[in-house]
Each structure stands twice: as C-alpha cells, then as structure tokens.
C-alpha positions, 0 to 999 in steps of 0.5 A: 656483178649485181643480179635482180633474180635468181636467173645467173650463171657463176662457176668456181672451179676457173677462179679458185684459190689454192689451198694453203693446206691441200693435205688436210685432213678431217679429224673427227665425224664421218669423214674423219681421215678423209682430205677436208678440202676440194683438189681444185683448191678452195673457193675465193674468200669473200673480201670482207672476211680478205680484208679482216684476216690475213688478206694478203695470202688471200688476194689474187696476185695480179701485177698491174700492166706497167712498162715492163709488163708483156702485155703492156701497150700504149694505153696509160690506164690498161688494166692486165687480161687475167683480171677480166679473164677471171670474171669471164670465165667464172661468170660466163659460160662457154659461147656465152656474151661478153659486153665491155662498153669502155673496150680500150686496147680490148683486153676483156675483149681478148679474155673472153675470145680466149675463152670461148666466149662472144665479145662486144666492145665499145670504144671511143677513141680510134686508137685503142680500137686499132690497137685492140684489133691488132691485138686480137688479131695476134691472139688469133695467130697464138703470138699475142703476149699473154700473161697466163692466170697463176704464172708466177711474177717473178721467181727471185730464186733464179736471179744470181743476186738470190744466190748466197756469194761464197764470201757470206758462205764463209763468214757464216760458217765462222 
C-alpha cells in the first residue's frame, strides 16, 4: 500500500510473525532480565532486510491454492483468503471498506466479510461472480472451507510414512 499523507490506518498485532525466541531476555540496562520481545510475536520484517537474512524463516508460509488446496475453485489463477486476510486486517479497521476491482471468486471479498469489514467488488466475468456469491454465502452459513491464518500445511510427523519402520530400528541400533 502507498499513501500520499499521513492520514492511514496500519495494526501489527493481526500480522505479526512469531518469535523465534519468545523466551529471550534483555541482558544489560534497565530492563535487564526482563523478556526482550512483545508475547504477540514480533513485527514482520521488512522484506529488504527478508531477502538479505535468513528469509525463509521470515516469510509467511501461505501455500498457494492448487487442486488439492480446500478452498480451491474453478478460477485458474486464485489466490488463498489468508493472503488478502492479512492485509485487510492489518490495514483496515473494523467496519471499515474494502474495494477489490478485480474481485474473481471474491476471496478478498470473503476476508474482509470475515473480518468485519465492508466489501465492494468488481468482477467481469459472470462466472466467478457467482462463483464468489455461492462462496460468500457459505461463509454466512460457517460451511465455507477456509484455510485459517497460521494452521499448519501439513504436519509430516502424522504421516505413517514419518514413522521410523522397526527394520531401520534394528539396523540402527547395530
């Protein structure tokens, strides 16, 4: 977002990242022993700094919405509700507007609702309208599939392939 004044609306809380060391303490001055970081997690980096450390540690982990993806629809280029979720909920206040011009099957559109936020969109083609007020309104009816900010893509430590076979056990403990 670019802004020609001062006159903006920006909230970190929604967006932060969390820490990788959320047990860290100050060592020295005034606050020494005190916990150095904010419980909410830390303030995302900005993507200059991202891109010459460790990035990948830094970077939302949003997967993009492919066949397999829940909230996957007909759209070929659809891009997943928690990518526009956290814009809308760190640059927009509560019952504050939300214009998407390019609407497609309204997943911006489903964030800001979500969210409590007002929601104008813009879309050419027939289909994806419909498709974007069928999906609004089963978020209205809490059966829309969403995939929630933070949930995990998937967790590989559930698979039975993660598991450690009792063959490899035994060879390992030769």
């Amino acid at each position: 977002m670019v802004y020609k004044s001062d006159d903006y609306y920006f909230n970190v809380d929604p967006v932060r990242v969390p820490s990788k060391y959320p047990g860290k303490k100050h060592f020295k001055g005034p606050n020494k022993g005190k916990l150095s970081g904010n419980p909410k997690g830390k303030n995302p980096s900005d993507v200059w700094e991202i891109i010459k450390s460790d990035w990948a540690n830094e970077v939302w982990n949003i997967p993009n919405v492919k066949s397999n993806h829940k909230e996957k629809t007909d759209h070929p280029c659809q891009y997943p509700i928690e990518l526009v979720e956290r814009c809308v909920l760190a640059l927009t206040p509560e019952n504050g507007w939300v214009l998407d011009p390019f609407a497609g099957v309204g997943s911006s559109l489903i964030a800001s609702v979500k969210n409590k936020r007002y929601a104008v969109g813009i879309e050419m083609y027939k289909n994806y309208v419909k498709m974007g007020k069928e999906r609004l309104k089963l978020l209205e009816k809490n059966n829309l599939k969403i995939r929630e900010i933070n949930e995990p893509i998937y967790d590989h430590t559930k698979s039975k392939l993660s598991i450690i076979p009792n063959e490899f056990k035994l060879a390992l403990s030769k």
